[in-house]
N, C-alpha and C positions, 0 to 999 in steps of 0.2 A: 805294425810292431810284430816280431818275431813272438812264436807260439812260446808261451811260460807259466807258470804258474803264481801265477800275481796273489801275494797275501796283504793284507792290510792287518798291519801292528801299531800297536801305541807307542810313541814317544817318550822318552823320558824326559827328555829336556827341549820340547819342540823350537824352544826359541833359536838355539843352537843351528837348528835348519834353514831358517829365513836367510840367512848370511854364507851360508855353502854353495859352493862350488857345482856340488852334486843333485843340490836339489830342486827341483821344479814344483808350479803350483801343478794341477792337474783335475779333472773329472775322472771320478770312481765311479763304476757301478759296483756295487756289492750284489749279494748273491740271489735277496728281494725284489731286485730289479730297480730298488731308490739308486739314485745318486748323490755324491755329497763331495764337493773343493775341497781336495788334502794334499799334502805333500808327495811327489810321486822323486824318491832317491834311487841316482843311477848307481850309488856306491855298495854293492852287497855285502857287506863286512862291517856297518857301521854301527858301533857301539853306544849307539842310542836308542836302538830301538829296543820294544819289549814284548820277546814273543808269547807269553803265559797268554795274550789273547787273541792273538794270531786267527782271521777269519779268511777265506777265501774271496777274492775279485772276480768277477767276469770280465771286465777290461778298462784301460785309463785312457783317457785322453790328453796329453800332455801337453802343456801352454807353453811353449818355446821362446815366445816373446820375452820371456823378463820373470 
């Protein structure tokens, strides 16, 4: 994956995302060095996310499959 600056934001309405287009499951690390299964969205503009708590990634691992 190209070098970027991956954030992990809250959803507003995550159920919205199971059914997109855009979004994939994924492996996060965060910045602890835990990991944790979240939704990893290729669409940058999408009006469901909620940055007020916006943390930084170290990197995602993306499930392509499905």
């Amino acid at each position: 994956m190209a070098r970027r600056q991956l954030k992990v934001v809250r959803l507003l309405e995550p159920e919205m995302c199971l059914e997109c287009r855009f979004a994939n499951r994924a492996d996060v690390e965060l910045e602890d060095g835990s990991v944790q299964r979240m939704i990893y969205c290729r669409r940058l503009d999408c009006d469901n996310w909620d940055y007020s708590s916006a943390e930084p990634a170290r990197g995602v691992t993306v499930d392509e499959s499905g």
